[in-house]
N, C-alpha and C positions, 0 to 999 in steps of 0.2 A: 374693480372686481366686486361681484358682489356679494352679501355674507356666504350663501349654500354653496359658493366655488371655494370661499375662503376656508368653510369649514371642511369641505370633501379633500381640497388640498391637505391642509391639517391631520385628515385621517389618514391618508395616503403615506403622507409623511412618519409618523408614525406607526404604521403596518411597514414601509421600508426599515426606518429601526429598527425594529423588533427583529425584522428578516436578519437582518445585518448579522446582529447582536448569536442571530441562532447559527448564522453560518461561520460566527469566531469561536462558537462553542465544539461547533461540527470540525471544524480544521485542527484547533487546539486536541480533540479526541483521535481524530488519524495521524496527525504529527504523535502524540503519546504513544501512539501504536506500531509506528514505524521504527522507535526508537526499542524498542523491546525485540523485532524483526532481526534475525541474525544476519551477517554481510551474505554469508553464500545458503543455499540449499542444501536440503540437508542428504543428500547424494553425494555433494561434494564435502560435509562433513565427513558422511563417514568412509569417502573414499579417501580423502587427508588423513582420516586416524589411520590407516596402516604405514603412514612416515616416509611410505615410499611412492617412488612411478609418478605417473601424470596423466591425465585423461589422453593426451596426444599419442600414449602411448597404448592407450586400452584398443587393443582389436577384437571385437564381439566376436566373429567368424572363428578365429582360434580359441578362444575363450570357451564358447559353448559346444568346440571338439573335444574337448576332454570328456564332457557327457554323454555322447553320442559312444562311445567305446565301454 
């Protein structure tokens, strides 16, 4: 090999480091951020805080008859 492959390798190599290095910075930022993320949506927050029911239970069709009257 001779030196100008050996040194363009070298370059190479270290531009893939660098990459590396940027993409454990990048993972480590959306892993901190996932952890902050609450388990459910927040629809189903605050359909859980009334303590009762269940979405299996929600019929929109009934629901938005009460309005119509």
């Amino acid at each position: 090999m001779d030196l100008q492959t050996n040194q363009s390798s070298q370059v190479l190599l270290r531009r893939i480091d660098a990459i590396m290095r940027e993409l454990q910075a990048l993972r480590q930022s959306v892993k901190a951020m996932q952890t902050n993320v609450p388990e459910t949506d927040l629809a189903q927050q605050l359909y859980g805080a009334l303590g009762k029911g269940s979405w299996d239970e929600y019929d929109p069709d009934l629901d938005w008859q009460r309005f119509e009257s």
